[in-house]
C-alpha positions as CSV (number, residue, x, y, z in Angstrom):
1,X,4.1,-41.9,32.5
2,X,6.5,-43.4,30.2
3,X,4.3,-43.7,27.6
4,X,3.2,-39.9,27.9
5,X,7.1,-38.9,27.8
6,X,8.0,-40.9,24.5
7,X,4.2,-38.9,23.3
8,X,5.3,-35.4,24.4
9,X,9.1,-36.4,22.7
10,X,7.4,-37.8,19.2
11,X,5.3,-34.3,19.2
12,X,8.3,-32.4,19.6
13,X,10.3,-34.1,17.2
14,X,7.2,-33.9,14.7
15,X,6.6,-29.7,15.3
16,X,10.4,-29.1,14.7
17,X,10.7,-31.0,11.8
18,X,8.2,-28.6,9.9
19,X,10.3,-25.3,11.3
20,X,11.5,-23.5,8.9
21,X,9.5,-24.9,5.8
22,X,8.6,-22.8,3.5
23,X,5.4,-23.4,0.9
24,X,7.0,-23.8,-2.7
25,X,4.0,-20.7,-3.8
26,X,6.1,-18.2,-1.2
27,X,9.4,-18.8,-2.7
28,X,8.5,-18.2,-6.3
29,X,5.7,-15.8,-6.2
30,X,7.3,-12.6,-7.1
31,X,6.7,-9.0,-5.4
32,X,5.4,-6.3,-8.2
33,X,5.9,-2.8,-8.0
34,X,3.5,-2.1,-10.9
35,X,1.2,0.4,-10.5
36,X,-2.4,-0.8,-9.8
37,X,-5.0,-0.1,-12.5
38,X,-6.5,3.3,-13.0
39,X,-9.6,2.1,-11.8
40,X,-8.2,0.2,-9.0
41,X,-6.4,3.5,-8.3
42,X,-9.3,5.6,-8.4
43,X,-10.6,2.9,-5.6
44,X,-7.6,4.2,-3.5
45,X,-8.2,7.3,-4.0
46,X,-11.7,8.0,-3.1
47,X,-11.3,6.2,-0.1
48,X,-7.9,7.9,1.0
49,X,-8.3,11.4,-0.9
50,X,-11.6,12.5,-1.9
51,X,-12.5,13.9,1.4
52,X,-10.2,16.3,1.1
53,X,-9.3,16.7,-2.6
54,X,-12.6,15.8,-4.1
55,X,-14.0,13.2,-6.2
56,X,-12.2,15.7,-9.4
57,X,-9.0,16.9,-7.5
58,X,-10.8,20.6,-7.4
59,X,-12.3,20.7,-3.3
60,X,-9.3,21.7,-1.6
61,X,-11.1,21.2,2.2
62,X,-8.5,21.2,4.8
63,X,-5.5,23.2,2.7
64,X,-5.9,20.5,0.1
65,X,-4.3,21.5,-3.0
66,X,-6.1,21.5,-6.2
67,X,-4.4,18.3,-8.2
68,X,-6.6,19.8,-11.0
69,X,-4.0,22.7,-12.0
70,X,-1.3,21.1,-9.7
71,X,2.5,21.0,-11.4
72,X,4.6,18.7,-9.5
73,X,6.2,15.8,-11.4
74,X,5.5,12.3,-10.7
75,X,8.6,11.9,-8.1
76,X,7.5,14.6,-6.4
77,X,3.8,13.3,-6.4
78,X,4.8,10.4,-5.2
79,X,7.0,11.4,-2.3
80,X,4.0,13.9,-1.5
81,X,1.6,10.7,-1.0
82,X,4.2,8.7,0.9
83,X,5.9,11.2,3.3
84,X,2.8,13.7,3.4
85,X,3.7,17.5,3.6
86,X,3.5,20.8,6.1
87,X,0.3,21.7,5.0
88,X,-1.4,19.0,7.0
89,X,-1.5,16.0,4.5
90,X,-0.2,12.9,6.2
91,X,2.3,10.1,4.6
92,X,0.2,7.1,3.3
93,X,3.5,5.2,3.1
94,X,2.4,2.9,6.2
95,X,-1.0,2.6,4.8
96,X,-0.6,1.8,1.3
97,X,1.3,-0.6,-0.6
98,X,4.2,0.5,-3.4
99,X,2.1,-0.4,-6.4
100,X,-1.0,1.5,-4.8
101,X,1.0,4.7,-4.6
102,X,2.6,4.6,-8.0
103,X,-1.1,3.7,-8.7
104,X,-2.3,6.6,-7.3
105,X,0.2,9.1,-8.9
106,X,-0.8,8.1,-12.6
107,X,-4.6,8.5,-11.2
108,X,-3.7,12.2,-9.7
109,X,-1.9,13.0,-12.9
110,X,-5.2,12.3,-15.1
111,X,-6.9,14.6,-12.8
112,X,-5.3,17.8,-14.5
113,X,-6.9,19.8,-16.9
């Protein structure tokens, strides 16, 4: 019984002296909020917009506009894709990382005519 005690005390001891540590590779490794590639982005993009935009921007299913002939500016782009708008497109802002959706607004912008 003792001998289980001092056991159960040594774990203890050993499991709260690793709290709190933190590998050396998650301290330094810095966060980037460069865009993705273009072909990354175009990835994103047929897997999160196609289906309603189409593969070229032109398809416009579901009140989709046409990114094709569309005229917003990149901060506008990009607030579309993360807040969504009234005309049924939802905010990707939970779904997609920063450097995807700055990604994906140079990828729209290529999609003009």
């Amino acid at each position: 019984m003792v001998l289980r005690i001092a056991l159960l005390g040594i774990t203890g001891c050993l499991l709260l002296a690793g709290c709190g540590e933190t590998p050396a590779e998650a301290t330094t490794k810095p966060v980037s909020n460069e865009p993705i590639s273009l072909e990354d982005a175009r990835a994103v993009y047929t897997l999160n917009c196609a289906s309603c935009h189409g593969p070229d921007g032109t398809l416009k299913a579901s009140n989709a506009a046409d990114l094709s002939i569309s005229k917003m500016d990149e901060k506008t782009v990009e607030h579309t894709i993360r807040k969504g708008n009234d005309k049924g497109m939802m905010p990707y802002e939970e779904m997609l990382s920063t450097p995807e959706i700055k990604g994906l607004v140079k990828f729209v912008q290529n999609l003009r005519k």
